[in-house]
C-alpha positions as CSV (number, residue, x, y, z in Angstrom):
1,X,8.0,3.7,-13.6
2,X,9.3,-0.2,-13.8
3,X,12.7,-0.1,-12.9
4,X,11.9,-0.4,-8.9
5,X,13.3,-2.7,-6.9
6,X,11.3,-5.5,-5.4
7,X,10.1,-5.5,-2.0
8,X,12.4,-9.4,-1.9
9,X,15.3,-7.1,-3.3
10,X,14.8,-4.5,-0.5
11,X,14.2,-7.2,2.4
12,X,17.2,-8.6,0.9
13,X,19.0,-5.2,1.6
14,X,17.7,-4.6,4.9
15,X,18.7,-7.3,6.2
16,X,22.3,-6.5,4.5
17,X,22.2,-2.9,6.7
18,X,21.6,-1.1,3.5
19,X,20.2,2.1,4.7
20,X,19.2,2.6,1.0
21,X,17.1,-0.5,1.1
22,X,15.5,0.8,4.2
23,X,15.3,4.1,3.1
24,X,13.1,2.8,-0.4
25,X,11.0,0.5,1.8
26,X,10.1,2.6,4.1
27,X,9.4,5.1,1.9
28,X,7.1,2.6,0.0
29,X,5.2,1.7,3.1
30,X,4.6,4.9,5.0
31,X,1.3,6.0,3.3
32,X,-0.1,2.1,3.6
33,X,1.3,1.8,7.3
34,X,-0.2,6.1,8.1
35,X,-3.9,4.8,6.4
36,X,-4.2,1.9,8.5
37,X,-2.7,3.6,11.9
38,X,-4.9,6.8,10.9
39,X,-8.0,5.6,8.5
40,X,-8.7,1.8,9.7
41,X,-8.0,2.7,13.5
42,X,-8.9,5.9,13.3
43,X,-5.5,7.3,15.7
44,X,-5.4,10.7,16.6
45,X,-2.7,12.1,14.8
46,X,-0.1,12.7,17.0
47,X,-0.6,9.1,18.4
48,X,-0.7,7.6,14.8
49,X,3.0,9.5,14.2
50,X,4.1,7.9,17.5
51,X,2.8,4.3,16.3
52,X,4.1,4.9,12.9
53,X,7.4,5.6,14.6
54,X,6.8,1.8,16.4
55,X,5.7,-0.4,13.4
56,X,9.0,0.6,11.5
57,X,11.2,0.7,15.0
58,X,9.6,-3.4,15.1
59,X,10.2,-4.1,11.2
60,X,13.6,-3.1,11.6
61,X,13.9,-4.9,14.9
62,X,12.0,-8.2,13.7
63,X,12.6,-8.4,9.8
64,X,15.5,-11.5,10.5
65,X,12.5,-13.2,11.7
66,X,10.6,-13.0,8.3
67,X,10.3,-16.5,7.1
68,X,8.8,-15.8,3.7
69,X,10.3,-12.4,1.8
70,X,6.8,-12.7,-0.5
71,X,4.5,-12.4,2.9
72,X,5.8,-8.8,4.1
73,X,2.8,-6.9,3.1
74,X,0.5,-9.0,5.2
75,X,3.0,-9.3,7.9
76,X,3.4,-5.6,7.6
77,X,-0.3,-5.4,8.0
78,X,-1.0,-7.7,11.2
79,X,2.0,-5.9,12.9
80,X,0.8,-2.3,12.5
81,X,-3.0,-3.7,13.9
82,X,-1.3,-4.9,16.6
83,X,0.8,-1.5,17.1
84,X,-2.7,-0.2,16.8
85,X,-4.3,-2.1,19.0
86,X,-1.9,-1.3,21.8
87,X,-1.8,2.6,20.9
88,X,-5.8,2.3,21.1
89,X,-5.6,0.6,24.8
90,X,-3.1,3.2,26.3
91,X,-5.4,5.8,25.0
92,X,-8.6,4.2,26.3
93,X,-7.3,3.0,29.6
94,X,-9.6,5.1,31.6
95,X,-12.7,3.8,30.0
96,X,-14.6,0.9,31.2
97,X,-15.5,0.2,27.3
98,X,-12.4,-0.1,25.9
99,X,-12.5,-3.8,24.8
100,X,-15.9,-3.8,23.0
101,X,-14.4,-0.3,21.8
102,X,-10.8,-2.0,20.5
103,X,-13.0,-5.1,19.1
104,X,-15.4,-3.1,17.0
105,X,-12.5,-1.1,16.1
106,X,-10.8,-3.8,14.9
107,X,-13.4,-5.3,13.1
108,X,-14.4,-2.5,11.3
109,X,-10.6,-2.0,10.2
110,X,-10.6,-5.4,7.9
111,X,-12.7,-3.2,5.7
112,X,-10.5,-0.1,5.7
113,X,-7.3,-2.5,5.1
114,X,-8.8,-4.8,2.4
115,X,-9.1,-1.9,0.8
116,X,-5.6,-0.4,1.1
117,X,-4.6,-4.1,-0.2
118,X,-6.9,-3.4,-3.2
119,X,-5.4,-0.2,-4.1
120,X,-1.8,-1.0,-3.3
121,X,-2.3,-4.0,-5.5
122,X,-3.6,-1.8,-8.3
123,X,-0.6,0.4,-7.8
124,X,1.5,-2.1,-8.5
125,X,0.0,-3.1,-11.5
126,X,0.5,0.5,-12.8
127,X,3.8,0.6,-11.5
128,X,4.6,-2.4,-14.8
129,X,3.2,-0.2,-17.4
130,X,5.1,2.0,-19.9
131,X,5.5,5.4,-18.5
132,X,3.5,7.1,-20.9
133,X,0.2,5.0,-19.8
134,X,0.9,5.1,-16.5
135,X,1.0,9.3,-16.4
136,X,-2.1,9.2,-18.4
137,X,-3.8,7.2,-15.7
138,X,-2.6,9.0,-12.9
139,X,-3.9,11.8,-14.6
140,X,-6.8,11.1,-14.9
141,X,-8.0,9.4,-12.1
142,X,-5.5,10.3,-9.2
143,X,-5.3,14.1,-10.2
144,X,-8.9,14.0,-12.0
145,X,-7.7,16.3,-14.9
146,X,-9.7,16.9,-17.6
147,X,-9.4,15.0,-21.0
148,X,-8.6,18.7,-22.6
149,X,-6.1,18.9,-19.9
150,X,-4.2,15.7,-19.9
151,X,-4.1,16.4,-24.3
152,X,-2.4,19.3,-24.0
153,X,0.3,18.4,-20.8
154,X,1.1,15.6,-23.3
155,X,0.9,16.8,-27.1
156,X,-2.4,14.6,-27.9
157,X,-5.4,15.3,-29.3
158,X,-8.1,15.7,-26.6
159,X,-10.1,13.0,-28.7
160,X,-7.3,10.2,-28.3
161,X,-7.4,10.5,-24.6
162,X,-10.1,8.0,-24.3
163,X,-8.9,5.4,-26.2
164,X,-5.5,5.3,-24.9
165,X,-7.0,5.0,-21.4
166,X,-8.7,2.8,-22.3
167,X,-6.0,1.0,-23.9
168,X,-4.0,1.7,-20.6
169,X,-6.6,0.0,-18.2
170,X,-6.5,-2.9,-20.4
171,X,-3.1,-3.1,-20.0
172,X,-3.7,-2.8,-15.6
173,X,-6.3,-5.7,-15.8
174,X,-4.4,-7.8,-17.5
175,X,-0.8,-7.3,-14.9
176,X,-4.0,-7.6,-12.3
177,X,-4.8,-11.3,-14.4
178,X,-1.4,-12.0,-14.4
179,X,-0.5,-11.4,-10.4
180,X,-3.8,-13.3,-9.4
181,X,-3.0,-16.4,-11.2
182,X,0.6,-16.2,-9.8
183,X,-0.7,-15.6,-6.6
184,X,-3.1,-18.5,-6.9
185,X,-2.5,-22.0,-5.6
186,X,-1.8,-24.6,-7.9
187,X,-4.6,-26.3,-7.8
188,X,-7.0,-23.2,-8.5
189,X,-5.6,-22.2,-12.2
C-alpha cells in the first residue's frame, strides 16, 4: 500500500500540468470532497455532483495560490463548505429561512467533517503499514469479515487472526503517535 505519492508530490505535479498528478489527487479526494458536499451539507444528489464538479473546477483554478503544500486538506475542506454554502443558497432562495437554515447547516457540518479528518487521518496511517496488515484490517473492519473468513482468504489459522490484528492496530497507533507529534508545534512535544 506505501508506495503512494504524497499529496506535496501531487501538488507539485499539478501545478507542473501533470494530468497524472491530477488524475491521483483527485481521485484521492473525491469520496472526502462527495461526504462533505453530501453527508455534512446534506446536498441533494444531483446538486452535490454539480458542486463536486465546482470544488475541483476551483482547486484546479486556485491551486498556484496555495501558500503551504502541507495545508491542502484543510484548504480543500473550507473551499468545498464554501461551494456548499453557495449550492445550499441557490437552492433555498425562495425561502425566507434560508440563513438560520445555511448557519445551522453549517454548524452542524464541523461535526460531520472532524470526522472525515479522523478517518482520513486513520487511512493514512494504514496506508504506511505492510500490506499484509493493512488487508487484514480492512478486512475486518471495513468489509466486517469474519475471523474464519479472513483465515482462510489468507492461509492462517482462524486463531492467529486476533493477534495479528492486534499486532496491526498497534502498528496504526503508533504512525497515529508518530503524525501527531510531527504535526505538533514545537513547543507542545
Amino acid at each position: 500500500m506505501s508506495g503512494s505519492p504524497s499529496d506535496a508530490e501531487l501538488i507539485a505535479g499539478c501545478r507542473a500540468e501533470d494530468d497524472a498528478a491530477w488524475t491521483l489527487l483527485v481521485e484521492r479526494y473525491a469520496r472526502y470532497v462527495h461526504a462533505i458536499l453530501a453527508r455534512a451539507y446534506r446536498l441533494a444528489p444531483r446538486v452535490a455532483e454539480d458542486a463536486f464538479q465546482d470544488v475541483f473546477a476551483r482547486v484546479h483554478e486556485q491551486l498556484p495560490k496555495l501558500r503551504d503544500d502541507a495545508a491542502f486538506r484543510p484548504w480543500l475542506a473550507q473551499l468545498t463548505r464554501r461551494v456548499a454554502i453557495d449550492a445550499l443558497r441557490a437552492s433555498t432562495c425562495d425561502r425566507t429561512d434560508d440563513g438560520e437554515l445555511i448557519e445551522y447547516l453549517d454548524i452542524a457540518a464541523d461535526d460531520a467533517i472532524a470526522e472525515l479528518e479522523e478517518a482520513l487521518t486513520v487511512r493514512a496511517a494504514i496506508e504506511n503499514l505492510p500490506e499484509q496488515c493493512a488487508d487484514v484490517l480492512d478486512r475486518c473492519f471495513a468489509r466486517e469479515e469474519s475471523y474464519a473468513t479472513i483465515g482462510a482468504a489468507l492461509g492462517i489459522p482462524p486463531g492467529t487472526i486476533a493477534n495479528r490484528i492486534s499486532r496491526c492496530l498497534a502498528r496504526v497507533r503508533r504512525n497515529l503517535e508518530s503524525r501527531a507529534a510531527a504535526s505538533a508545534p514545537s513547543g507542545w512535544r
